[in-house]
N, CA, C and O atoms as a Maestro MAE file, in Angstrom:
{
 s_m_m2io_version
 :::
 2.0.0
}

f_m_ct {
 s_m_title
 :::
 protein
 m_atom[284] {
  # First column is atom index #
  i_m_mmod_type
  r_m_x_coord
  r_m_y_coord
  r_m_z_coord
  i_m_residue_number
  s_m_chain_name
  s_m_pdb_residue_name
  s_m_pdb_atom_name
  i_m_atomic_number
  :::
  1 25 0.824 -1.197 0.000 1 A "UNK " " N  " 7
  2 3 0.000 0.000 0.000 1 A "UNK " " CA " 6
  3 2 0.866 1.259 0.000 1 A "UNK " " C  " 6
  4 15 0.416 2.343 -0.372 1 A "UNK " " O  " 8
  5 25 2.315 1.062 0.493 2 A "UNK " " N  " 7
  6 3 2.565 2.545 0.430 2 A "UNK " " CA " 6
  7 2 3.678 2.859 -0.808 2 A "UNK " " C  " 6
  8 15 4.485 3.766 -1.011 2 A "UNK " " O  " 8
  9 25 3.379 1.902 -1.364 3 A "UNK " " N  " 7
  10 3 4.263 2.009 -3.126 3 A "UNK " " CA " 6
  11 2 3.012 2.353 -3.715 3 A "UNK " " C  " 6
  12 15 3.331 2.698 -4.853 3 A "UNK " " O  " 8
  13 25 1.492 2.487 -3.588 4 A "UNK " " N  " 7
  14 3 0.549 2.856 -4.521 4 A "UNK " " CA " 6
  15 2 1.055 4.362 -3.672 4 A "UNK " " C  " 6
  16 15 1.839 4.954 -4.413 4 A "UNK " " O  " 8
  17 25 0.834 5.132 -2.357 5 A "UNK " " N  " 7
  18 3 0.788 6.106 -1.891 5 A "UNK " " CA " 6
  19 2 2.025 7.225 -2.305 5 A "UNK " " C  " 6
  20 15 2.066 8.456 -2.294 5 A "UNK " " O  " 8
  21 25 2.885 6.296 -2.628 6 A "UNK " " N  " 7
  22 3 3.990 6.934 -2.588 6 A "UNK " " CA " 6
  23 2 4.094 7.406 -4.467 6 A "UNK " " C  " 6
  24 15 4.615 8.472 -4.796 6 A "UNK " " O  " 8
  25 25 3.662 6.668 -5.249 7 A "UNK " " N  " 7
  26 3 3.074 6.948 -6.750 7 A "UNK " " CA " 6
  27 2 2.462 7.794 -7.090 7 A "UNK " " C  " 6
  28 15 2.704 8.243 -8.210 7 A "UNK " " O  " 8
  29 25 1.292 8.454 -6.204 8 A "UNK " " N  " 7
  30 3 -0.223 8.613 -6.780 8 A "UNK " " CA " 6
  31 2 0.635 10.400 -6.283 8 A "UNK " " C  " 6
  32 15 0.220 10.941 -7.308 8 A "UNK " " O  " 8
  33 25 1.006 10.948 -5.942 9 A "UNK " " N  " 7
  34 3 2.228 12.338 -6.310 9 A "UNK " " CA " 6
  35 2 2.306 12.613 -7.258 9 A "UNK " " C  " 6
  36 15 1.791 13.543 -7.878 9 A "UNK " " O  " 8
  37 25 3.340 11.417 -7.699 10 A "UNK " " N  " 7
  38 3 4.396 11.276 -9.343 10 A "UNK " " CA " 6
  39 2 3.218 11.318 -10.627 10 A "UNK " " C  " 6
  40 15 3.408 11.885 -11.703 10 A "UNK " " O  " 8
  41 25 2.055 10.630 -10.265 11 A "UNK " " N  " 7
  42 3 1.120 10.393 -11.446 11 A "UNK " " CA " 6
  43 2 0.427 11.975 -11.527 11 A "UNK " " C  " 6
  44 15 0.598 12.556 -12.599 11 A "UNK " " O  " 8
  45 25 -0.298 12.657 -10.520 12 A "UNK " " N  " 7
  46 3 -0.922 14.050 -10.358 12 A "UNK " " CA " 6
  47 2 0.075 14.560 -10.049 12 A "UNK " " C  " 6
  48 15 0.625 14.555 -8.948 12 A "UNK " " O  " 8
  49 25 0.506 15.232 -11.379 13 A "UNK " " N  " 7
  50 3 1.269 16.004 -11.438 13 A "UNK " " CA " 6
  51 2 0.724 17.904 -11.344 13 A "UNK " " C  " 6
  52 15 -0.432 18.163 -11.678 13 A "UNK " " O  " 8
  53 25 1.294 18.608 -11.062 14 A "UNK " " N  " 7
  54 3 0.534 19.661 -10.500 14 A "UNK " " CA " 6
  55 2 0.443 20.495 -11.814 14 A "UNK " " C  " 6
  56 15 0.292 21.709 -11.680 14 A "UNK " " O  " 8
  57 25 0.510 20.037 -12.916 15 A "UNK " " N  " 7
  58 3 0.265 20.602 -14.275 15 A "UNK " " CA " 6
  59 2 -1.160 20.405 -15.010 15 A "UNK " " C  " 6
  60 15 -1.654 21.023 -15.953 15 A "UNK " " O  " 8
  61 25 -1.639 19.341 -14.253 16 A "UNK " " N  " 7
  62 3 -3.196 18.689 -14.318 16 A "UNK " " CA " 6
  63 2 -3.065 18.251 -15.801 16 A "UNK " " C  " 6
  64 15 -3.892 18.607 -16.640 16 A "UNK " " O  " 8
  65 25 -2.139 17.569 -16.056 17 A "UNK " " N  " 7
  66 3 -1.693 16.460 -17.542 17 A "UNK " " CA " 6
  67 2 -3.146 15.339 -17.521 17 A "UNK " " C  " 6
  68 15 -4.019 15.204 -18.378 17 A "UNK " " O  " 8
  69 25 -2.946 14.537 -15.982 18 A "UNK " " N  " 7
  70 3 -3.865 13.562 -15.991 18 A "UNK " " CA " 6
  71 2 -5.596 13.737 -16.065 18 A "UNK " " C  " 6
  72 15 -6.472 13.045 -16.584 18 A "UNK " " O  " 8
  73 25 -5.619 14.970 -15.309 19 A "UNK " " N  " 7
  74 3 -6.865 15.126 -15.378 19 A "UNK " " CA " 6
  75 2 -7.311 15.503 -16.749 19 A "UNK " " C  " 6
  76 15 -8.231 14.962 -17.363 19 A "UNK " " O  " 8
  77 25 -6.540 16.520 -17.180 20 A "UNK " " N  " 7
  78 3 -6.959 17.333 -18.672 20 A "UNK " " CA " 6
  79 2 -7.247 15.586 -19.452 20 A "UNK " " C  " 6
  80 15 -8.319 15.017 -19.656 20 A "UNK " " O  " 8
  81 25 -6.011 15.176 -19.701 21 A "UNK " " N  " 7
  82 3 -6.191 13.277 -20.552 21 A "UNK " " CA " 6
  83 2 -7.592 13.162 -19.675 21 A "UNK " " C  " 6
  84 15 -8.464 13.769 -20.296 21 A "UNK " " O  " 8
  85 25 -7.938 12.783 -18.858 22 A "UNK " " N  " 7
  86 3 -9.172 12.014 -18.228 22 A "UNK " " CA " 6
  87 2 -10.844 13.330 -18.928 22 A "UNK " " C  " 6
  88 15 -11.945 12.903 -19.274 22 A "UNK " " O  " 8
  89 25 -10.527 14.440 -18.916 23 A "UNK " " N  " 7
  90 3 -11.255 15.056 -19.475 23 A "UNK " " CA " 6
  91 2 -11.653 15.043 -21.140 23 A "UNK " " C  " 6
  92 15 -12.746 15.293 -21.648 23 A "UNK " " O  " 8
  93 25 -10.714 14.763 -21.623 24 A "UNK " " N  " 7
  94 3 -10.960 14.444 -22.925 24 A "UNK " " CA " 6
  95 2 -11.508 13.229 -23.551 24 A "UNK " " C  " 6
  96 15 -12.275 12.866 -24.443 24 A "UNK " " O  " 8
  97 25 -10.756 12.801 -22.663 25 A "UNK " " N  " 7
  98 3 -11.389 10.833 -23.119 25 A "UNK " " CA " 6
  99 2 -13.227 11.103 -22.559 25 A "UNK " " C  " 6
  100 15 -14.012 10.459 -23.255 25 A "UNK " " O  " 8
  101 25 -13.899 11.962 -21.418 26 A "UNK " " N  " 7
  102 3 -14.686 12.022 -21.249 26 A "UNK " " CA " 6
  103 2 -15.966 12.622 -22.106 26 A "UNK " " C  " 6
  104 15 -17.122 12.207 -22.187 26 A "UNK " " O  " 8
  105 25 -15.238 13.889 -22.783 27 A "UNK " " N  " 7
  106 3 -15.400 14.013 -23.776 27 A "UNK " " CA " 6
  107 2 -15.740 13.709 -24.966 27 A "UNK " " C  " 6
  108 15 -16.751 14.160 -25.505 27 A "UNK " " O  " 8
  109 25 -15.025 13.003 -25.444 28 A "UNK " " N  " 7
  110 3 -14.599 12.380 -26.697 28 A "UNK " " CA " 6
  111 2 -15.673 11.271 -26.621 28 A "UNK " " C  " 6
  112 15 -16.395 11.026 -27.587 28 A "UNK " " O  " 8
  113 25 -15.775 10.498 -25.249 29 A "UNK " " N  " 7
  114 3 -16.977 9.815 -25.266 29 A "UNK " " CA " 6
  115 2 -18.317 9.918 -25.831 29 A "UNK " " C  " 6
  116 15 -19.066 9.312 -26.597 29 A "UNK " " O  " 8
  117 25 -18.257 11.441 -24.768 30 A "UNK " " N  " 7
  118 3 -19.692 11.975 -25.135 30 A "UNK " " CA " 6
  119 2 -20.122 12.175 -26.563 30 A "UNK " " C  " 6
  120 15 -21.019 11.682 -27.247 30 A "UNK " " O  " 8
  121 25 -19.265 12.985 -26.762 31 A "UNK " " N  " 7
  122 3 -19.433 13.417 -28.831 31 A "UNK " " CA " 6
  123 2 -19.834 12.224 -29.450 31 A "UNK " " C  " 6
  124 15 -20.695 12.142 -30.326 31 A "UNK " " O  " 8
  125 25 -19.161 11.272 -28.954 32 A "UNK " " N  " 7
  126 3 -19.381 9.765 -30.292 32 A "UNK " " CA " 6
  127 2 -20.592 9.366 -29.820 32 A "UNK " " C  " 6
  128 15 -21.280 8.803 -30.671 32 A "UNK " " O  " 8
  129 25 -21.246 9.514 -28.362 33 A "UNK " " N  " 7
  130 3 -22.266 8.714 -27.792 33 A "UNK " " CA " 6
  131 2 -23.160 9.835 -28.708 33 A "UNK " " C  " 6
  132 15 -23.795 9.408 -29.672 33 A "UNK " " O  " 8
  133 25 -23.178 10.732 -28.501 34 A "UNK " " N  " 7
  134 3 -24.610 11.774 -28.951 34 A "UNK " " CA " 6
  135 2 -24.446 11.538 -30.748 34 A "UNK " " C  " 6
  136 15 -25.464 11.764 -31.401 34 A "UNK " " O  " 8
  137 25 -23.646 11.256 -31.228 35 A "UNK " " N  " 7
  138 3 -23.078 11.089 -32.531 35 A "UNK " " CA " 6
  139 2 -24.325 9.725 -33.235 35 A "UNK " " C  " 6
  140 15 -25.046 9.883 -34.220 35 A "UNK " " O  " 8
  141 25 -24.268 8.888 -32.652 36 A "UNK " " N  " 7
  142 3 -24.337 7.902 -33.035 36 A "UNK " " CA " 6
  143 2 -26.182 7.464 -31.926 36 A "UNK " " C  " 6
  144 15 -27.065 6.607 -31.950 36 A "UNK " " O  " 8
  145 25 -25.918 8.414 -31.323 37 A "UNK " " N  " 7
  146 3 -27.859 8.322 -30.824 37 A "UNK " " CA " 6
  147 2 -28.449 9.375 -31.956 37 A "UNK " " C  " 6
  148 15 -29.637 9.139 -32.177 37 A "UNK " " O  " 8
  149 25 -27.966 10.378 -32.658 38 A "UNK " " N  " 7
  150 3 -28.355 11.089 -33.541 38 A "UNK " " CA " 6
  151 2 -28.688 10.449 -34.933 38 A "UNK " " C  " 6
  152 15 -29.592 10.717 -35.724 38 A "UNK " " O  " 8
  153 25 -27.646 9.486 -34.991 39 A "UNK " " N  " 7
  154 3 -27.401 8.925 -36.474 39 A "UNK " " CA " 6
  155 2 -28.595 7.607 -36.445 39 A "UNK " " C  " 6
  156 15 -29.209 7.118 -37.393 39 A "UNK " " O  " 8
  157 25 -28.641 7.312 -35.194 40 A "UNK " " N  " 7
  158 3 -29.154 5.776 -35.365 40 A "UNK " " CA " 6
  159 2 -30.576 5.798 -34.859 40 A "UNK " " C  " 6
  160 15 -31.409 5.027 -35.335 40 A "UNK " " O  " 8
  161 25 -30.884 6.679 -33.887 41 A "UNK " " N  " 7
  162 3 -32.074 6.398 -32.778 41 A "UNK " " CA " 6
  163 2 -33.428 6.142 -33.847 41 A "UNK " " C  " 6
  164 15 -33.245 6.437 -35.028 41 A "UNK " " O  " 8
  165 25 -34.190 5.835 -33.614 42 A "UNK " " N  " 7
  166 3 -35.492 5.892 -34.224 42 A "UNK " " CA " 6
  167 2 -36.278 6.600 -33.833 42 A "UNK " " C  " 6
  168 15 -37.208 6.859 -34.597 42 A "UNK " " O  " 8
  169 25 -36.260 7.087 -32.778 43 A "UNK " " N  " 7
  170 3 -37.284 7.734 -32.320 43 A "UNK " " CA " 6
  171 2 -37.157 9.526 -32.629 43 A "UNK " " C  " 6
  172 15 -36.176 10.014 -32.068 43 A "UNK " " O  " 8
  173 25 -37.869 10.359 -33.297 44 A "UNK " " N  " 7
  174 3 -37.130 11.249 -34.368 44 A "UNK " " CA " 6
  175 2 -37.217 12.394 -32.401 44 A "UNK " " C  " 6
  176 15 -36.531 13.332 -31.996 44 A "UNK " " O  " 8
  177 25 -38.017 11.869 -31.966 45 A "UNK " " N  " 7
  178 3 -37.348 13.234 -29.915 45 A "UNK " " CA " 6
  179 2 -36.342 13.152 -30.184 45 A "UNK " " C  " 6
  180 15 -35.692 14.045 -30.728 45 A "UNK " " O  " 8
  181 25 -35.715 11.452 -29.707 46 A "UNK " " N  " 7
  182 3 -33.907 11.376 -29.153 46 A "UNK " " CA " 6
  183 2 -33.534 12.016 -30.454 46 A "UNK " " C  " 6
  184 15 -33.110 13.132 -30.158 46 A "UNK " " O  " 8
  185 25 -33.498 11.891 -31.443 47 A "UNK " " N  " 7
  186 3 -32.387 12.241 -32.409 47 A "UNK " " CA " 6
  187 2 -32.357 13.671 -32.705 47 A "UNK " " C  " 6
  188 15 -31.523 14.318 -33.338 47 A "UNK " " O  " 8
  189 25 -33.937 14.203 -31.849 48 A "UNK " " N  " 7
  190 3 -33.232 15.502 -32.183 48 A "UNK " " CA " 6
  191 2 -32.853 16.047 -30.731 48 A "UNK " " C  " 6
  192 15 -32.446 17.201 -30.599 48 A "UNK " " O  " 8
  193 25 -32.958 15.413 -29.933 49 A "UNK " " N  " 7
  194 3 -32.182 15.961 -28.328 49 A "UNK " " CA " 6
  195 2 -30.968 15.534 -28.374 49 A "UNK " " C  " 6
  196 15 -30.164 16.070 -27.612 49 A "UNK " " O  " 8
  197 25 -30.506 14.456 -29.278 50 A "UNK " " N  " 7
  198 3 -28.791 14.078 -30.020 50 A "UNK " " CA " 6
  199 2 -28.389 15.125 -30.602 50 A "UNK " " C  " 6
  200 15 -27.311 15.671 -30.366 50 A "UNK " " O  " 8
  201 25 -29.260 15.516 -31.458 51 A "UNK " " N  " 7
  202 3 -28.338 16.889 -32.439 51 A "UNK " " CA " 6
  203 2 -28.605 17.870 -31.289 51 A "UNK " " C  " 6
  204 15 -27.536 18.476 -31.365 51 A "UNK " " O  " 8
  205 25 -29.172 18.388 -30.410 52 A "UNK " " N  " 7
  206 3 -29.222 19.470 -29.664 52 A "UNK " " CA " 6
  207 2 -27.886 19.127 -28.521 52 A "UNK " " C  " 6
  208 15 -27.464 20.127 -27.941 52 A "UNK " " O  " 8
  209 25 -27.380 18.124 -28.262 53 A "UNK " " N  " 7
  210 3 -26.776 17.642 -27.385 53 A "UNK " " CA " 6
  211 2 -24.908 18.253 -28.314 53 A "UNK " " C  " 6
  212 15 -24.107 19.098 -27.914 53 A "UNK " " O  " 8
  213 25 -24.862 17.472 -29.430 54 A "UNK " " N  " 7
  214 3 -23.966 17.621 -29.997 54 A "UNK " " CA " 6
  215 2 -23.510 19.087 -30.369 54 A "UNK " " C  " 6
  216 15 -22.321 19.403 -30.401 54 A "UNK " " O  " 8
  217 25 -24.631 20.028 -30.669 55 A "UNK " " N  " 7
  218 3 -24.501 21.092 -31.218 55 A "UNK " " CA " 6
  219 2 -24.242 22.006 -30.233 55 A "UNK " " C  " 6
  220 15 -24.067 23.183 -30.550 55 A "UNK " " O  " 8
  221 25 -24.167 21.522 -28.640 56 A "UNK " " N  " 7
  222 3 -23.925 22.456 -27.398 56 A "UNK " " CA " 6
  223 2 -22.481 21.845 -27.242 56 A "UNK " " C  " 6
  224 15 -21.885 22.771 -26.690 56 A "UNK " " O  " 8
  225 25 -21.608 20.862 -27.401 57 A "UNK " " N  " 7
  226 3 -20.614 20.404 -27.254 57 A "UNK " " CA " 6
  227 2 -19.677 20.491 -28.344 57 A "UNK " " C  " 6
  228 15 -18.564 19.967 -28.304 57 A "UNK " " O  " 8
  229 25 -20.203 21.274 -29.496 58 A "UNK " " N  " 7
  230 3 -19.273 21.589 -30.538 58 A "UNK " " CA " 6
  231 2 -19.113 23.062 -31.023 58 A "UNK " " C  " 6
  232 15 -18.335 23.631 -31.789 58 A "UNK " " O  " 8
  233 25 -20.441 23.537 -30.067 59 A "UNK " " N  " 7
  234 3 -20.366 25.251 -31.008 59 A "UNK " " CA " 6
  235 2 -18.551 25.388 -30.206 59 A "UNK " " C  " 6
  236 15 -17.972 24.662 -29.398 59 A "UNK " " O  " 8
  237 25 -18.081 26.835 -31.010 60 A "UNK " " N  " 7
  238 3 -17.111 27.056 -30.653 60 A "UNK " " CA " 6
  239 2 -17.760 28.655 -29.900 60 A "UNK " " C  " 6
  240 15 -18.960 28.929 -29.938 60 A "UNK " " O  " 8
  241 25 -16.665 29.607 -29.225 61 A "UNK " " N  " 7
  242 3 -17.112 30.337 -28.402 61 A "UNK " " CA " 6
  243 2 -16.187 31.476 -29.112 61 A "UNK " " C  " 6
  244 15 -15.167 31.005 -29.615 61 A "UNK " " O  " 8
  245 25 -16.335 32.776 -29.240 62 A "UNK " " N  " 7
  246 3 -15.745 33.970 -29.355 62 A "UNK " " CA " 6
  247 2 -14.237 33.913 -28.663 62 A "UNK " " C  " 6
  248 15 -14.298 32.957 -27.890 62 A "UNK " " O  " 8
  249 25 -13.278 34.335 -28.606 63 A "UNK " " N  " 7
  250 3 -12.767 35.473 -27.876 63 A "UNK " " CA " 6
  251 2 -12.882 36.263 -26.481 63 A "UNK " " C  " 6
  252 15 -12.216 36.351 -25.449 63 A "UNK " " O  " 8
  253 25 -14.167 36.832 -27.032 64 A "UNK " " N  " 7
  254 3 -14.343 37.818 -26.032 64 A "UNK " " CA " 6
  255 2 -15.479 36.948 -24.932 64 A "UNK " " C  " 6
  256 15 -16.302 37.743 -24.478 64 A "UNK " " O  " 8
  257 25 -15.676 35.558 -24.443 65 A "UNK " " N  " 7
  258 3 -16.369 34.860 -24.055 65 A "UNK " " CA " 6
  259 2 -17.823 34.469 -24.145 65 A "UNK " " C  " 6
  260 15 -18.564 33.659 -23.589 65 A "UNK " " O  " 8
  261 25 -17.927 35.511 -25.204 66 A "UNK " " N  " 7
  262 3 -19.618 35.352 -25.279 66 A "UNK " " CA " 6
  263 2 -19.520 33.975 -25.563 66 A "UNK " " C  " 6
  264 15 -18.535 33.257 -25.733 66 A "UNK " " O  " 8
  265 25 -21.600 33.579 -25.597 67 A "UNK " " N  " 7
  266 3 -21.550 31.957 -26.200 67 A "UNK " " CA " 6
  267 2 -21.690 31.993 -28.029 67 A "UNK " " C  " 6
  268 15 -21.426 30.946 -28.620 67 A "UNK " " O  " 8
  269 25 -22.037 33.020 -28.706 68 A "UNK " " N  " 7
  270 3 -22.272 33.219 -29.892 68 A "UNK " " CA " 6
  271 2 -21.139 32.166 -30.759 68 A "UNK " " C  " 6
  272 15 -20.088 31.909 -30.171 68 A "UNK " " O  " 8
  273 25 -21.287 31.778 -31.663 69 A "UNK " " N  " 7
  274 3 -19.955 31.189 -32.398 69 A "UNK " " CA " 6
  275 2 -19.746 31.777 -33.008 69 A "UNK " " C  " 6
  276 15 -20.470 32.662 -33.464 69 A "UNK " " O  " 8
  277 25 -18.526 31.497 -33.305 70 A "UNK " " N  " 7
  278 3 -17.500 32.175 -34.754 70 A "UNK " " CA " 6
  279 2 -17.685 31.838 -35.837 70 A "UNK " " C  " 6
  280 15 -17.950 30.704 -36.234 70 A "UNK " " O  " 8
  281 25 -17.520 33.133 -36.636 71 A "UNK " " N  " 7
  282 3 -17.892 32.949 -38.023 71 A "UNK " " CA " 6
  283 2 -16.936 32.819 -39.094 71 A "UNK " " C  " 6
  284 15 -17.324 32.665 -40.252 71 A "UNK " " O  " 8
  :::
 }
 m_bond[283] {
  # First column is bond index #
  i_m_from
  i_m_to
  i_m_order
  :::
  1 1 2 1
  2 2 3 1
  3 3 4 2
  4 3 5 1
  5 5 6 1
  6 6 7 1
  7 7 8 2
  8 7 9 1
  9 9 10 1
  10 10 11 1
  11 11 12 2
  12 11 13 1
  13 13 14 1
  14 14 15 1
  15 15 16 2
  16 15 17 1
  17 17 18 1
  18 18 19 1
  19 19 20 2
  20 19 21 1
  21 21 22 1
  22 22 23 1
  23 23 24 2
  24 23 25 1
  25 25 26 1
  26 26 27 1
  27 27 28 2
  28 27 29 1
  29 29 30 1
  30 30 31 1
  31 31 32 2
  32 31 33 1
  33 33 34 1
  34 34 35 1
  35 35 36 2
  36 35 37 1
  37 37 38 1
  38 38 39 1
  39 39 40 2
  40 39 41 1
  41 41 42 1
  42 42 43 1
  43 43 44 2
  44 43 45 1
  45 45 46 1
  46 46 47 1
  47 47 48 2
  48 47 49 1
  49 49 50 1
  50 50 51 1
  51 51 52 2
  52 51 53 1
  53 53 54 1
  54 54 55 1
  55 55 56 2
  56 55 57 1
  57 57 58 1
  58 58 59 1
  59 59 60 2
  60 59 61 1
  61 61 62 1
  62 62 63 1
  63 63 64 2
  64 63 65 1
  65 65 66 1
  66 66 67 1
  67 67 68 2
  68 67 69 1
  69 69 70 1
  70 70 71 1
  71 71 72 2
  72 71 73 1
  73 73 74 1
  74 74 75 1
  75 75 76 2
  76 75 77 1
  77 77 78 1
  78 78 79 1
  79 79 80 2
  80 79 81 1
  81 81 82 1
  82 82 83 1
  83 83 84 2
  84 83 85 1
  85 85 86 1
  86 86 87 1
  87 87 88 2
  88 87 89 1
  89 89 90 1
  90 90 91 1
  91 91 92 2
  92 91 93 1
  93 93 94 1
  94 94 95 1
  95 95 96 2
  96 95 97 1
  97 97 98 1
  98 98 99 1
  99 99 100 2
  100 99 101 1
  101 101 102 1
  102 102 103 1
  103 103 104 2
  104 103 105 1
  105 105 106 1
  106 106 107 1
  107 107 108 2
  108 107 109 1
  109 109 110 1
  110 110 111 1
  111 111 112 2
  112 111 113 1
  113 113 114 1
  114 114 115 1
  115 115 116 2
  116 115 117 1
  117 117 118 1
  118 118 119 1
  119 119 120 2
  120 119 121 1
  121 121 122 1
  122 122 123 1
  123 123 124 2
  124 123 125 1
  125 125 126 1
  126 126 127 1
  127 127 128 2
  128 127 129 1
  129 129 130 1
  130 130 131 1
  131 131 132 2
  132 131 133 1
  133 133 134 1
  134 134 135 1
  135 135 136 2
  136 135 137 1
  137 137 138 1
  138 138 139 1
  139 139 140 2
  140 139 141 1
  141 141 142 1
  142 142 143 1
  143 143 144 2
  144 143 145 1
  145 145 146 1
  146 146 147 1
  147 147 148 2
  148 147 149 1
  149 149 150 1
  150 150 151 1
  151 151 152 2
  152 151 153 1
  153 153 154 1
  154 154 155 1
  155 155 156 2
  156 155 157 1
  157 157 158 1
  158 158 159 1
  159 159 160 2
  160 159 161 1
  161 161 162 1
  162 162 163 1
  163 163 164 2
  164 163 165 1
  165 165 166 1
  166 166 167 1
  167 167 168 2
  168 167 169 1
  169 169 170 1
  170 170 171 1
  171 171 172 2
  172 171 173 1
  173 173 174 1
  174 174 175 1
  175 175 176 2
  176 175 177 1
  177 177 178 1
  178 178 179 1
  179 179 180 2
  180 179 181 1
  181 181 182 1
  182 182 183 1
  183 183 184 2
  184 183 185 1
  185 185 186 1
  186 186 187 1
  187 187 188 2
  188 187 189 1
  189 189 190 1
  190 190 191 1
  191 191 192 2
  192 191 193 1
  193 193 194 1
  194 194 195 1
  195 195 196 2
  196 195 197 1
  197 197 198 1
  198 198 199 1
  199 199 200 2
  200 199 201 1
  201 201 202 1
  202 202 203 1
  203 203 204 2
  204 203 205 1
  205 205 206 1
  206 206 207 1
  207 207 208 2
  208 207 209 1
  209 209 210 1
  210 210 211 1
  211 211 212 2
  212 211 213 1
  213 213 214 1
  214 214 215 1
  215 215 216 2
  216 215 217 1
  217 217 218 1
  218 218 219 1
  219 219 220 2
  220 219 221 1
  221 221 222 1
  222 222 223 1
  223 223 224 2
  224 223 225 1
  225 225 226 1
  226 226 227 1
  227 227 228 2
  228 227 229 1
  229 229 230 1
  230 230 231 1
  231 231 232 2
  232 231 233 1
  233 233 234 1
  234 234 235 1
  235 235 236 2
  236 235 237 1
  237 237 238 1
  238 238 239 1
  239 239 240 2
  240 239 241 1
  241 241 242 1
  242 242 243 1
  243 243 244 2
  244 243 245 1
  245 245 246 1
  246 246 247 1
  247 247 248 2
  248 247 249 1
  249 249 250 1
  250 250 251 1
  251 251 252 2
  252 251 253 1
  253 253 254 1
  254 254 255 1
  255 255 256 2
  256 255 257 1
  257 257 258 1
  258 258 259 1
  259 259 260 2
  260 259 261 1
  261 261 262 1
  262 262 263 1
  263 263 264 2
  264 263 265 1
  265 265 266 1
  266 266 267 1
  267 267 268 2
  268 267 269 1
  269 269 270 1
  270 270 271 1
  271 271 272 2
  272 271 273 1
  273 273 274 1
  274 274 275 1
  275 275 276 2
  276 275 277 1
  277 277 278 1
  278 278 279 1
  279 279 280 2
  280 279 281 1
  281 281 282 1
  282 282 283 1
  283 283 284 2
  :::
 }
}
């Protein structure tokens, strides 16, 4: 137990490498999950609460922080 304690430092690193990786993969999940409930669902609600899902996780954002996207 204190070779996991003595690790788990070295791994969280104070640059937040691991978390940012763990955020993306979470991510990346999501996009393909709403991706593919959009593409496939039958039921024409889900597929369009898929494209509403996707289209909040892909707009891009200004600059100046508004939520508007870029053109």
């Amino acid at each position: 137990m204190s070779l996991l304690t003595d690790l788990v430092p070295e791994v969280l690193h104070p640059d937040g490498g691991l978390l940012t990786g763990a955020a993306s993969l979470v991510y990346a999940g999501t996009v393909t999950g709403a991706t593919i409930a959009a593409l496939f669902s039958r039921d024409p609600g889900r597929r369009r609460a898929a494209r509403y899902v996707l289209a909040l996780l892909l707009r891009r954002t200004g600059g100046g922080g508004s939520d508007t996207p870029e053109s």
